[in-house]
N, C-alpha and C positions, 0 to 999 in steps of 0.2 A: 404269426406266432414264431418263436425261436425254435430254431430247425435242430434235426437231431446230428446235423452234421456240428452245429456249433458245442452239442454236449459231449461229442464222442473227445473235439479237439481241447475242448476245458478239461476232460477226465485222462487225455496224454500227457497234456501239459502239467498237470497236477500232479502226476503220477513222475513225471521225469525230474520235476523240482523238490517233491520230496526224496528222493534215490539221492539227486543231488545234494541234499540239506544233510542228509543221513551219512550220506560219507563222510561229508567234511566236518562233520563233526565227532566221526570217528577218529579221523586222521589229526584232527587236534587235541582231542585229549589223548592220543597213543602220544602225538610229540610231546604235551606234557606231563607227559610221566615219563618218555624218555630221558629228558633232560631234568627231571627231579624238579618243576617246578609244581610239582603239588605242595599249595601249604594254603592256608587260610585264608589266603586274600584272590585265591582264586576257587576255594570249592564255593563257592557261591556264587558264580557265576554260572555252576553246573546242577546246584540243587535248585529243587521248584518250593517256593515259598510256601506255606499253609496255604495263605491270601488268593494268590494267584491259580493254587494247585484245587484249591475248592470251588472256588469262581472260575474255571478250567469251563464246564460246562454249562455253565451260567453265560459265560462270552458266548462261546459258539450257538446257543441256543438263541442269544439277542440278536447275532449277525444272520441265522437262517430266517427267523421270525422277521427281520427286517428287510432281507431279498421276499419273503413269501408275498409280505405286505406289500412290496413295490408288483410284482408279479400278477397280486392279485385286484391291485389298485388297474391296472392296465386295462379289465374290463372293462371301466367308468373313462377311462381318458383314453381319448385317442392318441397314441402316441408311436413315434418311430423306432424302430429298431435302436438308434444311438440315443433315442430319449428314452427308451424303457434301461439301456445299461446305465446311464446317466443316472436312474431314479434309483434303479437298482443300485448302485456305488453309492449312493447319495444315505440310503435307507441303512448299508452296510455302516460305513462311517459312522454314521451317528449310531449304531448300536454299539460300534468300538467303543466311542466318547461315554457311552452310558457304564459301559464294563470298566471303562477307567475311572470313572466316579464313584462305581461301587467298589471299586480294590480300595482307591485310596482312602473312602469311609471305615471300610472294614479293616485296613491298617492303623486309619487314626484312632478306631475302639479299640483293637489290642496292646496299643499304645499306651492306654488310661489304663 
């Protein structure tokens, strides 16, 4: 089984890449308002769409439901440490690809 040394070091890592994410994306929109480049063609690159913002937890719940299922598929396969994250990446991915087929359906009906 995945050992609790490998959860402590995904929950630092996680933890140190968001702090990271969070600054720098403070630090970028402090520069652009320093230098007045707030106008239209950039606050959209900072607001979260309806689309996106409503299907927010619709993604993350396809990406956990699809590590749970690789996790829980492990009982029935015998499989290695590098083939269970293999399955698990594998299960992840494809629940991205599914979140992106539901955004872009759901933009192409608000479209019509």
């Amino acid at each position: 089984m995945i050992s609790s040394e490998f959860f402590e070091m995904l929950v630092v890592f996680s933890a140190i890449v968001l702090i990271i994410k969070t600054i720098a994306d403070y630090k970028l929109k402090n520069n652009l308002i320093k230098h007045g480049l707030v106008d239209e063609k950039i606050k959209h690159l900072f607001a979260n769409t309806e689309a996106t913002s409503s299907l927010a937890s619709v993604k993350w719940g396809l990406v956990l439901i699809g590590i749970g299922v690789a996790l829980f598929a492990r009982e029935w396969i015998d499989l290695t440490d590098e083939g269970m994250f293999g399955v698990m990446f594998l299960f992840a991915g494809v629940a991205f690809l599914l979140y992106h087929f539901l955004v872009q359906n759901e933009s192409e009906n608000k479209k019509e």
